[in-house]
N, C-alpha and C positions, 0 to 999 in steps of 0.2 A: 028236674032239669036245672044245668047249672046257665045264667045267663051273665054277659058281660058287661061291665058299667059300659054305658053310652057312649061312643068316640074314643074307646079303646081294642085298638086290635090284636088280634089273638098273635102272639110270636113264635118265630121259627122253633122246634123243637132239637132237642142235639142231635137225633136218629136222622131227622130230615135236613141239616144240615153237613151234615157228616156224608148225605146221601148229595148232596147237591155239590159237594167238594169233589167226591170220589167222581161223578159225573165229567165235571171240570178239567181232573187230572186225567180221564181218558183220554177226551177231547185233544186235549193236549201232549198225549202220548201217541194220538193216530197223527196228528198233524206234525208234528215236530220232523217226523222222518221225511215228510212232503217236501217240508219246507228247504229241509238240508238239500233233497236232492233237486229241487230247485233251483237254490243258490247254487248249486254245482253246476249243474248246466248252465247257469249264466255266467260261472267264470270260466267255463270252457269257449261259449260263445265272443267272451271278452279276449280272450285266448287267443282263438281265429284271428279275428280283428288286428290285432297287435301284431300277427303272425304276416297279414293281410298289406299291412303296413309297411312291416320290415321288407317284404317282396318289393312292394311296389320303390319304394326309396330305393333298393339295388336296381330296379329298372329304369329308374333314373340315372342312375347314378352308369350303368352301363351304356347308356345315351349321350351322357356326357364325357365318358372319357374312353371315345373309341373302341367301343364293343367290351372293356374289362370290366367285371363286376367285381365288388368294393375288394380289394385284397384281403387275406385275414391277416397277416402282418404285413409290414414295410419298416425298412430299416434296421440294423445292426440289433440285437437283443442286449437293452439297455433301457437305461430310465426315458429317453426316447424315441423310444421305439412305441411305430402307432398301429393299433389292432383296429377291426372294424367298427367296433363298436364307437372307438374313438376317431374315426378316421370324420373331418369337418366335412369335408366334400359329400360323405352319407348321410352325416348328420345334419344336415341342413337340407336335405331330400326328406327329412321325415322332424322339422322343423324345432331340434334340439339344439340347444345352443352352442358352440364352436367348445370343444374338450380342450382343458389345460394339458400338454403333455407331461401323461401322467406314467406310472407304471401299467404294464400291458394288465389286462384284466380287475382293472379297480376304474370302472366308467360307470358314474350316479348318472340315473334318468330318473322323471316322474313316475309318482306312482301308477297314475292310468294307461304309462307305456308294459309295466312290468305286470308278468300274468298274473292274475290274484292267487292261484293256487301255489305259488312259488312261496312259501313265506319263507324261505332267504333270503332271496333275492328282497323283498318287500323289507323285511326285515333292515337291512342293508342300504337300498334304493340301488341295486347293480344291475343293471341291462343285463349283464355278461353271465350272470349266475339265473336267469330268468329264460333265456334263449339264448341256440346258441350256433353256428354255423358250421357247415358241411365241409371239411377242407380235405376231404380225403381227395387224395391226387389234384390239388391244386396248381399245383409246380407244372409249368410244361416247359420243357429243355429242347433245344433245334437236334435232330438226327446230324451226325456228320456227313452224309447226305445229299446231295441239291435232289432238288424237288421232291422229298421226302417230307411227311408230318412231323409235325413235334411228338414228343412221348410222354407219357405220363410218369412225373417221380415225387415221392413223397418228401415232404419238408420236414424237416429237421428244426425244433425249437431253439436250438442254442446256435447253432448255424446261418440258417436261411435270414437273406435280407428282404425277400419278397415271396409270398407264398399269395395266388394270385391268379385268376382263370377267365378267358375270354367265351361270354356266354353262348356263343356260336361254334366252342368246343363242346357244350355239355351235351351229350348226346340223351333223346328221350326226354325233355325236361321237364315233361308234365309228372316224370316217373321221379325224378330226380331231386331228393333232398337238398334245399336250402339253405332255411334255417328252421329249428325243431327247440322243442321243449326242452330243457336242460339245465346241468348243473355246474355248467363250465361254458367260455368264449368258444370255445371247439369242438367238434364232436366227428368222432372215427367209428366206423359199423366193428373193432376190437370191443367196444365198453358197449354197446349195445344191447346187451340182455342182463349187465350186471342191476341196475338200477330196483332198491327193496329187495334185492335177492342174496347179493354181498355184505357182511356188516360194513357200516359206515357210507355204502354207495346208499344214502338216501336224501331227503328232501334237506337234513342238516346234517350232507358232511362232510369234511372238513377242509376248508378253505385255502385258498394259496399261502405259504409264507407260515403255514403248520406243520406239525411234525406228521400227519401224513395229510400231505398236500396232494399226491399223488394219487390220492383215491378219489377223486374230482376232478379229472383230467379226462375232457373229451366225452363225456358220461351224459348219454341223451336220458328224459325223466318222463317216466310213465305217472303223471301226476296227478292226472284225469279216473277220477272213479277210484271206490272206495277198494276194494280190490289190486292194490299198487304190485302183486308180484304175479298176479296169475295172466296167461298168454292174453287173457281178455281187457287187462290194464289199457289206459286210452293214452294218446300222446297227440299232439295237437304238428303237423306240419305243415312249413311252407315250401312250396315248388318252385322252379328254374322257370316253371312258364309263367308266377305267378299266382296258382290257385293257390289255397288251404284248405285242407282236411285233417279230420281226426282217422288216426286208422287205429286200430289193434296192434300191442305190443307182439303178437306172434306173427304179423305183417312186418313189422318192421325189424325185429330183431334180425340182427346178422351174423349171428351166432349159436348155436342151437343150446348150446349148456354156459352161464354165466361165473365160466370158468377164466383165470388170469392169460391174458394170452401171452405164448414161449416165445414167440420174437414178434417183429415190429407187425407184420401181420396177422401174427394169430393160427393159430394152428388149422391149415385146409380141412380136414377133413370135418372140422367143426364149426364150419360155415354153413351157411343157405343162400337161399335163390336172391332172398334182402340184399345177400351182400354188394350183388352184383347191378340187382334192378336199379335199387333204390340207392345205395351209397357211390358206385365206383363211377364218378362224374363221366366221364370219357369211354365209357362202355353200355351198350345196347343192356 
């Protein structure tokens, strides 16, 4: 029998340390994925929140000036010209400090405003590339008419000095897109299914004032869940009455293939039932 000087203890051997490492690194190989989709779901829930926010500031903000919710632009297309994002009168509903007028879609907020999964927009500190608003058919024009409604017509970027909707026009509002996850100030049910499916429509690409700038224009972001191209991608909205929810990208999508679309709306037959429930403000 081999025995050991007194008050000295026997040490780890390489086989049994070897064995206590590999143990370690399972441990840490079954958790890891836990852990991600955890942080996931708390930046989705952070997501809502912010989404949560942005609602309720337009409900103010449609309280205070006569039934209009926040316009997406006002003013001539120029260096001041104010988008929503910048507009003070919102901004102080949702308690951001008053915007320099600046150029449309370059508005720094806090980081705890801007969704965590956006890392552009984080990246940047951009409200406007982080979430983004509903302006399809925001324009309403008087019929020639007496006693006739207004009608719905789409705004024009280089044109329009007010693009702008009174919330007792949106029909459905609990149906009806607000403002939504995205890669731009604006968003139209045209770019709706491009998002991880187009090169460059993704979480970086390419920014205003690039050589294509055009492919981040109006582009809502399925950014929710690891999965960013299939119908099952998550997207985080906010509604005309208020709520938020997460729904599925094949819910929202307004467009059945994330094809370019041939004129300003897109080719009919390539739409869906999205287009109508969820984007077209002024229709059931």
């Amino acid at each position: 029998m081999r025995f050991t000087p007194r008050g000295r203890r026997r040490a780890f051997t390489l086989v049994e340390l070897l064995v206590v490492i590999g143990i370690i690194a399972l441990l840490i190989a079954i958790l890891l994925p836990v852990l991600s989709r955890a942080r996931e779901a708390a930046d989705a829930v952070k997501c809502l929140s912010n989404l949560r926010q942005l609602a309720l500031a337009n409900s103010m903000y449609v309280a205070q000036w006569n039934g209009w919710g926040v316009p997406g632009v006002m003013g001539p297309p120029s260096a001041s010209r104010v988008s929503w994002q910048n507009n003070n009168g919102w901004r102080r509903n949702i308690n951001l400090p008053e915007a320099a007028q600046a150029p449309i879609g370059f508005s720094q907020a806090p980081d705890g405003l801007i969704c965590p999964a956006a890392l552009h927009a984080r990246d940047r500190g951009w409200l406007n590339y982080s979430y983004g608003y509903n302006i399809r058919h925001v324009n309403y024009v008087p019929k020639p008419l007496i006693f006739t409604l207004p009608v719905a017509s789409d705004w024009n970027p280089t044109t329009t000095e007010f693009a702008g909707i009174k919330a007792n026009r949106v029909r459905n509002p609990a149906e009806k897109i607000q403002f939504i996850d995205a890669m731009s100030p604006f968003v139209e049910p045209q770019m709706s299914n491009h998002y991880a499916r187009i090169d460059q429509y993704q979480e970086y690409g390419q920014p205003p004032g690039t050589v294509n700038a055009t492919r981040v224009i109006a582009l809502p972001a399925y950014r929710h869940g690891r999965d960013q191209k299939s119908n099952n991608a998550k997207i985080n909205i906010a509604f005309w009455d208020g709520h938020a929810a997460q729904m599925r990208r094949g819910d929202v999508a307004a467009v059945q293939t994330p094809q370019d679309p041939t004129d300003v709306d897109g080719p009919v037959a390539n739409r869906t039932l999205a287009w109508y429930r969820h984007w077209e403000l002024g229709l059931n």
